[in-house]
N, C-alpha and C positions, 0 to 999 in steps of 0.2 A: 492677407497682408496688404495686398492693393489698394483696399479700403482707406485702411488707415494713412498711409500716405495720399490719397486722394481728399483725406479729411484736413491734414495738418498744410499742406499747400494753398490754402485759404487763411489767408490774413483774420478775417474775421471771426472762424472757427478757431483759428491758436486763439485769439485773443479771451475766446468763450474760456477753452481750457484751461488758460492761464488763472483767469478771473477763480474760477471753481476750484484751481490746486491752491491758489491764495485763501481764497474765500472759506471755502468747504462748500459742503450743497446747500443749493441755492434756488427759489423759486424762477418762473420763468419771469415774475415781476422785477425781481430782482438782476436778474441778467439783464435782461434786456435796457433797464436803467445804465443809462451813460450811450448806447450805443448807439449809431447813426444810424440808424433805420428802423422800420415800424417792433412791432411781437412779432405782425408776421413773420418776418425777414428772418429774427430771430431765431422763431420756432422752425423754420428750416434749415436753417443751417444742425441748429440742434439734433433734426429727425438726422442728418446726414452722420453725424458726429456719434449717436446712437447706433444707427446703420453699422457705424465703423469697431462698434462695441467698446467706444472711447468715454462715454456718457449712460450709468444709469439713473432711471426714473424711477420715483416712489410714491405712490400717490399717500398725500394726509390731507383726509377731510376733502375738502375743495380743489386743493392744490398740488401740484406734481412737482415732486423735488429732485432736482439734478443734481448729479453729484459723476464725477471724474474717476474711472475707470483706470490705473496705471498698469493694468498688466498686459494690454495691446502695444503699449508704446513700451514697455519692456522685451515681447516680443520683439520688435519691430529694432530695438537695439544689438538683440542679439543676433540678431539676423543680419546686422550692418557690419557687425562688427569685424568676422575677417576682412570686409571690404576696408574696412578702416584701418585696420593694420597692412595692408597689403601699398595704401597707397599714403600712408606713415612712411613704411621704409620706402617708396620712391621719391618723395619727397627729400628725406635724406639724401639718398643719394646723388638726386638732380643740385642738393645745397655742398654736397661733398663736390661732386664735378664744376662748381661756379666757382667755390674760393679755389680752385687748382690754376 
């Protein structure tokens, strides 16, 4: 689970994610286009994002196709989620005790 939250705390790796839940799969040419920094740069953040089981790859022909993974960030939901209820109702309550 650690992974994946170590994956998504990077600005530039949501951004990869974002791009491919938009996009669909997508060459590393293609990613990389628009972004501020070399393939290299890209291509790491990528291996991390793989790493994290957020990203897989298919090779056709020449090329390696990424494509976006949602069943770690599904995990990774439901794993949150008593915490998200739990400080839901504190929230409430801390909004119930302000208008008294």
């Amino acid at each position: 689970m650690i992974p994946v939250f170590e994956a998504l705390a990077d600005e530039t790796r949501r951004a990869l994610l974002e791009r491919l839940r938009l996009d669909g799969p997508l060459p590393l040419s293609a990613l990389a286009a628009g972004m501020p920094m070399t393939r290299q740069g890209v291509t790491k953040h990528l291996e991390l994002l793989r790493a994290a089981r957020l990203v897989r790859v298919e090779r056709r022909g020449r090329e390696r196709i990424h494509a976006l993974d949602p069943q770690p960030l599904r995990e990774a939901t439901e794993w949150l989620a008593p915490y998200a209820a739990r400080w839901e109702t504190r929230i409430e309550r801390l909004k119930q005790h302000l208008e008294e």
